[in-house]
Every structure is written in structure tokens, then in C-alpha cells.
C-alpha positions, -999 to 999 in steps of 0.1 A, spaced: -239 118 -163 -236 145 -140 -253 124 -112 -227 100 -117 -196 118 -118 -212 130 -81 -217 94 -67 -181 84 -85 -160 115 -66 -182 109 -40 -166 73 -36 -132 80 -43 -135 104 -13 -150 73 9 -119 56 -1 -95 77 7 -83 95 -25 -86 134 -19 -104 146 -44 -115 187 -41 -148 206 -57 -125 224 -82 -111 188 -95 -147 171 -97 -151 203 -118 -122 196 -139 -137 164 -147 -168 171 -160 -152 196 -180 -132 169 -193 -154 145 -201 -171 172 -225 -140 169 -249 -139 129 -251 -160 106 -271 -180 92 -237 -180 54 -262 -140 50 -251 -137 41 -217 -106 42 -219 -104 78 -230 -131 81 -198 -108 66 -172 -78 85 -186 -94 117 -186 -110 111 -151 -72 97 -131 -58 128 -146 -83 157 -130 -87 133 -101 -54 113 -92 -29 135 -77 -6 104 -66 7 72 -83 -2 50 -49 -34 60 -50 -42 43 -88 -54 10 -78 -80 28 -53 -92 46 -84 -92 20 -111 -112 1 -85 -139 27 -83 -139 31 -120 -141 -4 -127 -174 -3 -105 -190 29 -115 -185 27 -148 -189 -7 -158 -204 -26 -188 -240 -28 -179 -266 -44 -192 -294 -78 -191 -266 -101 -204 -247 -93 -169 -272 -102 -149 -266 -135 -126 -295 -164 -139 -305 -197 -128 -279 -219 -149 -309 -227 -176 -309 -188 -186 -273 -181 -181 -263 -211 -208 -295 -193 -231 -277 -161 -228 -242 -173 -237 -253 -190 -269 -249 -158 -290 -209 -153 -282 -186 -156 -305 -165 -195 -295 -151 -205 -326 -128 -175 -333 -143 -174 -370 -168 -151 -367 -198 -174 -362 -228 -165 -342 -247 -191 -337 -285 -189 -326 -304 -202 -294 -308 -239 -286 -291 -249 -320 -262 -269 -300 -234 -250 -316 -233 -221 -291 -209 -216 -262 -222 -232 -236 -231 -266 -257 -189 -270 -254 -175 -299 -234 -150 -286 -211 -123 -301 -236 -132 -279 -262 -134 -251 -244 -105 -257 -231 -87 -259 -263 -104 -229 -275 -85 -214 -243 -53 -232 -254 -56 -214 -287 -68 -180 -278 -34 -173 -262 -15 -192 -283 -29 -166 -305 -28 -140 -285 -68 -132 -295 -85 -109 -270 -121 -109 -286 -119 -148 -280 -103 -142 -247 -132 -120 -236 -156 -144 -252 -137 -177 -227 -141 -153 -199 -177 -148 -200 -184 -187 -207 -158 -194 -178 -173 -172 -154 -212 -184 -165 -198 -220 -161 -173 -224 -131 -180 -194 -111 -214 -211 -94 -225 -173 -89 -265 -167 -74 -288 -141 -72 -282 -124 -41 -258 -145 -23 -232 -127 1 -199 -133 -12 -172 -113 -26 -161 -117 -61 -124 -133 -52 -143 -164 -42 -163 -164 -77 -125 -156 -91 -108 -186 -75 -136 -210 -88 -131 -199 -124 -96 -199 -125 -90 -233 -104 -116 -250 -134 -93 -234 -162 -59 -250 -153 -40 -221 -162 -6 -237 -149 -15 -270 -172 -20 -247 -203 12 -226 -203 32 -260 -194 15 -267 -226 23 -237 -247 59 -237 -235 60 -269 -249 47 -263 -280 67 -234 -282 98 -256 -279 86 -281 -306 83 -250 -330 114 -238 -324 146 -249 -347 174 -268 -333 190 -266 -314 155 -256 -297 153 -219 -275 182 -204 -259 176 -194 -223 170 -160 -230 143 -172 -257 127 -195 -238 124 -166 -210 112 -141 -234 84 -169 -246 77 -173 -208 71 -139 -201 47 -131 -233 21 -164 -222 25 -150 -186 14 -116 -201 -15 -129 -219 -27 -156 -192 -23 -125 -165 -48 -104 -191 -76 -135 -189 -71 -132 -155 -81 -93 -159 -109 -104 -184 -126 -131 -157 -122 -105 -130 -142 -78 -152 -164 -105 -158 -178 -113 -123 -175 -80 -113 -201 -66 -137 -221 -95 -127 -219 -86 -90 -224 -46 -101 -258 -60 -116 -267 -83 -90 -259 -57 -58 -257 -22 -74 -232 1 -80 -230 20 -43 -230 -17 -27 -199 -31 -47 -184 1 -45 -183 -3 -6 -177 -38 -5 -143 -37 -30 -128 -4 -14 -96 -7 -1 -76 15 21 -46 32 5 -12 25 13 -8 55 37 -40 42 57 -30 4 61 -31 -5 94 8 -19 105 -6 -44 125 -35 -61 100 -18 -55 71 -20 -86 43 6 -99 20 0 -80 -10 -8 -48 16 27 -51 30 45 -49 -4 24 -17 -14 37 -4 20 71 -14 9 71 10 -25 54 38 -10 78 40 19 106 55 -5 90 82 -24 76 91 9 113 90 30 121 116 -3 94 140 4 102 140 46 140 147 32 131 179 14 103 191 39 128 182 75 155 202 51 135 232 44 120 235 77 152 235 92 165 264 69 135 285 72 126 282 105 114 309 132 133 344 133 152 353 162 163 383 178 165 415 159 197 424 149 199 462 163 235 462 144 224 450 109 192 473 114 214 503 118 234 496 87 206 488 65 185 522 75 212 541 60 200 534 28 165 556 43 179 582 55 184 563 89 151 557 89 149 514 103 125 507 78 138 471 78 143 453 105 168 428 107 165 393 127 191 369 142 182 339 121 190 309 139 211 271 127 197 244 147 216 220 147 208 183 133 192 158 164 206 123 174 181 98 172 182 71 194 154 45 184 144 12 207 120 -7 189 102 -37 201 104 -61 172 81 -90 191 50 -105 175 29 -81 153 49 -52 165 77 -61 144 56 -47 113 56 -13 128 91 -14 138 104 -27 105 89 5 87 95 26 110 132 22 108 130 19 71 116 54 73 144 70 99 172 52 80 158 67 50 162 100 60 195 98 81 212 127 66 187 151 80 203 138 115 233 139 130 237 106 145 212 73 142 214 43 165 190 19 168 183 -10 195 160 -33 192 146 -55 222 118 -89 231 130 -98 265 168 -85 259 176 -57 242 207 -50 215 220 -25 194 219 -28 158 234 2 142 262 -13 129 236 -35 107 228 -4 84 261 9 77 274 10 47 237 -11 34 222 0 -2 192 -22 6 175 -15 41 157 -50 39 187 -66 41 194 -47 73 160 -55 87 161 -91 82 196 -91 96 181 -75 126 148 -102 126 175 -131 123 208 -119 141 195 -98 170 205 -111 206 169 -100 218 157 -132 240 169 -132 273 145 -157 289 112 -171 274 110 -146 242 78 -129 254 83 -91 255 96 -78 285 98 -39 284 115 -31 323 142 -54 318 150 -42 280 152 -7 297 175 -18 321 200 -32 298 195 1 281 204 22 308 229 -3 319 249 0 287 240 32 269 222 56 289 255 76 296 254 84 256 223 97 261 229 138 256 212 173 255 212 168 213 196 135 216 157 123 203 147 93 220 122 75 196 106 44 214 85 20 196 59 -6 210 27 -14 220 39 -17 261 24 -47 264 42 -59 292 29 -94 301 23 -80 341 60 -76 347 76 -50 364 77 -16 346 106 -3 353 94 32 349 118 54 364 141 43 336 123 69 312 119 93 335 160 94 336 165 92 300 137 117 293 158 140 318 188 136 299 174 139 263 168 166 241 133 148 240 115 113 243 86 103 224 71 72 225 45 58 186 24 26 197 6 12 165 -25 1 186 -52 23 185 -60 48 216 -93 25 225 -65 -2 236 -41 15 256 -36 7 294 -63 -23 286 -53 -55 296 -14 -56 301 -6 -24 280 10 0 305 16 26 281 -2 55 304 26 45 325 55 51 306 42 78 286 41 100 315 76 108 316 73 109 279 73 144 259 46 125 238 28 95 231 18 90 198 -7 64 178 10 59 148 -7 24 130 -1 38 92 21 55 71 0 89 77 7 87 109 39 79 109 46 107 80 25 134 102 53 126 132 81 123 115 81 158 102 79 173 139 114 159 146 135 184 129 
């Protein structure tokens, strides 16, 4: 046990979730006052010496699900001869039979109607232990899974649940649902509420076939391989510009809790920031109290004030990703700033401040900005010198002493001109100017990325491709 606690803290570490010496202790002091049988108690007891954030769940449940998964000869993948031999011992019928080898009654002797109606009734019922029991004959049936062979488990998952028609059978139990009901048949609300609890049980087979293959896979490859091969990066560490679907949305509910935490850290950091002067005057009157003695010095404490942030984005192409959560984040924490404009530029540039005033939902004000924004001045293909010289043109005179420049983009330029000495102006004029490219440093000033060029009249040029990053800079504004 202790070996595997090692290799399991070990892995959460590989995929990202911090997990200290004094925690992994914690655990395997835990694990001493649970029954090792529930895994459930297991995994509970594990996430809560181990999991010190709610965005970093999946990450663990993941590793979990591999480390400590049902093990065992049943699991392992077969020629389809063996795999129907070792199904024949499940439980199909629902009525507690359990049939012996080869006598035709087992699982896998089914047509695919019947099983299909024993998959009809299982969540018409509602029964897990049959539910488990269709999962495994599924996976051993439609899932086409071989010893050895290099493909991930979502493939395997597709198969099963493209063969089980899982659209066709809660069409079907809605309508029996109707049939059962008295007239004048469901009200909305009922026929929602039925909806939602055959969603909730179809969406826990799903869970069941997914187990399934996986402890397959975990006895086919190992535990260290499948470990690598489903890790996933948290939400902080997904790259802006790679980012899937699903990876997207994640960024979407981490970005608030995280815009809450910047709040409270820019706030206290401006309150308790560096001492100034001492205060001869205050010292004096305080060392009365010693005899005279200045056994306390006092300090000039200063209040700086609040920054204006001016941010021009590029929103072209994959960029937009970046930009879009980047000014999620700023608008987020607004009121630790005096003033926040934004512009946003391709080709042509235009300001878009006036899109988050007044705005409960920022999306709303980003897709305003993706559909509304007058940011194509010729062909639509980023053009970085002329966007700064609209900039300049129109608004570099509001550019102050108080002002933060933020300037987002890869400075891929597509070989036109520069324009340069624009940011060495505003950079002049401004408080300070820094510029966050989401492509990593091994791309910059490669092909037509000029960003060596602009970012010398910068105060700093940043990679910022996550939300770790963009967190870690964020916080050195105030």
C-alpha cells in the first residue's frame, strides 16, 4: 500500500496537482482509519489530504480512477472466444441468475435485441448492478479492444456507445413515460423533470462503460502507462492557443474564482506595501512614552494611487483565445484600477470600452467585441504598424504618467512595416508598457514574429499561454 500511495502522489505531481511530503503523509495516515474495501471512502479520504482546489478534481479523479482500479483476470483484454467465456458468469437477467459456461443462457449468447432491451429496462428501472453488468457485455462486445494495440480508450468509448443507441432508447423511455402518464399526459415541467432523471441515468452508463474500458486498458498497458497516457493539464496550465472545446469551458469557470483571488491579493498589496520615509515628527512624539528614548521609529507610509489600464489586444486568428481571457480577467478586476479601456485591432484598430459598461456577463461583451468591432481595414490579416498608428492617431494624447499600457499578441506581422517608434512614444508617455504574447519564447522573432522589435521599447515582454501565467503577471500591476 505504501508503494502505491508513492507512485499515486507521485502522479498527481506529474500532472500538475501540488501535492507536498507533509500531505502524502496525511494520506497514509488516513487511509489507516478507513475500511481499504470502500473505494469510495479511499478516494474521499485521499481528495481531502491531497486536493487543495476544486479545479483540480477531474486531474485527481483521473489518477484515482487509474491507480486504484478494479483489477483482476476478468479485466484483461482476450481474443473474442475468451472474452464471450468470461462474460458468461454475469448477471443479464436482472433476477439473480448466474448461469454457467457454454450453457447458451449467459451474456454474451444475447442477440443484440435482447440486450438491448435488457438496456431499455435497466434504466427504466433505474438498476445499477444490471447497468454495470450491460457495461461490461457492451464494452466485451462493441468496443473491438486488442491486446496491445495503441489507442486511447475514447476511441474504444465511441464504439460502445455508437452500438448502444443511447438517443433511440431515451426517445423510447420518454415515450413510455408519456403512455404511463394520466391524461391529460405530462405537463411541461413533468415531462422535463422525466427528461432530466433518464439523462441522469443514461449519463451514469456512460460512467459505467468508461470504467469499463479503462480497467481493461489498466490491465492490458499498466498502471504508470495509462496514468501518462489519460493525464491532462489543469485548467491554469491549458495552453490559450491549443486549447479544445471542453478545455475552453474549464478555462471559463476557473477564470472567476481566480479574478476574486487577484482582487483581494492587488488590494492588500496596495495597502501594505513598502514603508517610506521615517517620520522624524511622529518619532519624536511616540518616544515620549520612553523617556525620549526613539525606540519606535515611525515611517511615511505611502497611498499609491490606482493605475489606468490601457489594453490593445489583437483578437485575429488563434490570438483571439488569449485576448478573450485576458480581458475577462482585467474587467474582472476593474475596481482595483482607476480607469480601463480597451481597443482591440486585425488590420484596423477600435475602441471597445463602451462594450463592458454597465455588462453583468463579460461574454456578452466579448462576443460583442468578436462580432461588432470595426477591426478590418483592408484584407483582415493582422497588421500590427498600422493598428499602432490609428492608435497614436486617435488616442495617444490620453496616454498619461498614471497609465499601464497592456499589449496583447503574438506580433506576427505578415512582413509589413513595424511601425516601431510608435511604442517607443507611448512607452515615453506611460506610467509603463508591457507587452504578454501567448506563443512560447522558442517562437519569437521566427518567421514574421517581430516581437524582439517591439519589445525593446517595452518595460517587459512576457509569455503568458495559460492562466498561471497570466495570474503570475497580473498581480505585478498594482
Amino acid at each position: 500500500m505504501f508503494e502505491l500511495l508513492t507512485g499515486f502522489s507521485r502522479e498527481l505531481r506529474e500532472a500538475g496537482i501540488p501535492v507536498s511530503l507533509s500531505e502524502n503523509i496525511d494520506a497514509m495516515e488516513a487511509v489507516q482509519h478507513i475500511p481499504l474495501e470502500d473505494r469510495d471512502a479511499l478516494k474521499y479520504a485521499l481528495a481531502a489530504t491531497m486536493v487543495k482546489h476544486d479545479s483540480h478534481w477531474r486531474a485527481f479523479e483521473t489518477v484515482f480512477e487509474v491507480y486504484f482500479s478494479l483489477r483482476g483476470k476478468e479485466y484483461g483484454i482476450a481474443s473474442d472466444e475468451e472474452g464471450e467465456e468470461g462474460s458468461d458468469n454475469v448477471d443479464m437477467d436482472g433476477m439473480g441468475n448466474q448461469p454457467g459456461r457454454g450453457d447458451g443462457s449467459g451474456g454474451s449468447q444475447m442477440s443484440p435485441e435482447e440486450l438491448a432491451e435488457m438496456l431499455y429496462q435497466a434504466l427504466m428501472r433505474g438498476d445499477d448492478a444490471m447497468m454495470r453488468a450491460i457495461a461490461r457485455q457492451s464494452v466485451q462486445r462493441f468496443a473491438g479492444m486488442e491486446p496491445g494495440r495503441p489507442v486511447g480508450g475514447t476511441y474504444y468509448l465511441y464504439r460502445t456507445l455508437r452500438n448502444l443507441d443511447l438517443d433511440g432508447v431515451l426517445d423510447r423511455l420518454m415515450e413510455q413515460a408519456r403512455e404511463k402518464a394520466p391524461d391529460p399526459g405530462l405537463t411541461p415541467l413533468e415531462e422535463r423533470l422525466e427528461r432530466d432523471e433518464f439523462e441522469a441515468r443514461i449519463d451514469k452508463l456512460k460512467k459505467e462503460v468508461e470504467a469499463e474500458i479503462r480497467r481493461r486498458l489498466v490491465a492490458d498497458r499498466g498502471v504508470e502507462a495509462m496514468a501518462k497516457t489519460l493525464r491532462k493539464p489543469l485548467p491554469e496550465d491549458v495552453d490559450f492557443m491549443h486549447a479544445s472545446r471542453e478545455e475552453m469551458a474549464n478555462l471559463r469557470k476557473a477564470i472567476y474564482p481566480l479574478t476574486r483571488k487577484l482582487a483581494v491579493r492587488l488590494a492588500r498589496k496596495r495597502r501594505h506595501g513598502r514603508k517610506g520615509p521615517l517620520d522624524f515628527r511622529n518619532t519624536v512624539r511616540h518616544s515620549l512614552s520612553y523617556g525620549g528614548v526613539p525606540a519606535e521609529p515611525k515611517f511615511k507610509y505611502p497611498r499609491p494611487a490606482k493605475p489606468e489600464i490601457f489594453v490593445i489586444a489583437d483578437i485575429s486568428g488563434s490570438v483571439a483565445a488569449f485576448a478573450r481571457f485576458t480581458l475577462h480577467l482585467v474587467y474582472a478586476i476593474s475596481n482595483q484600477f482607476s480607469k480601463v479601456r480597451s481597443f482591440v485591432f486585425i488590420d484596423g484598430l477600435d475602441e471597445v470600452t463602451s462594450y463592458f459598461e454597465g455588462v453583468d456577463d463579460i461574454s456578452e461583451a466579448v462576443h460583442r467585441v468578436n462580432t461588432e468591432a470595426d477591426v478590418v481595414w483592408v484584407d483582415g490579416h493582422s497588421d500590427y504598424g498600422h493598428a499602432f498608428e490609428v492608435f497614436w492617431e486617435r488616442y495617444g494624447k490620453e496616454v498619461g504618467p498614471k497609465t499601464t499600457v497592456l499589449i496583447l499578441g503574438d506580433a506576427r506581422n505578415n512582413y509589413h512595416a513595424s511601425q516601431a517608434w510608435i511604442i517607443q512614444e507611448i512607452n515615453k508617455r506611460a506610467r509603463s508598457t508591457f507587452w504578454l504574447n501567448p506563443e512560447p519564447k522558442s517562437y519569437w522573432d521566427t518567421g514574421d514574429s517581430i516581437v524582439g522589435e517591439y519589445g525593446a521599447h517595452c518595460d517587459g515582454t512576457f509569455e503568458v499561454r495559460n492562466l498561471r501565467q497570466l495570474e503570475g503577471f497580473v498581480e505585478n500591476l498594482a
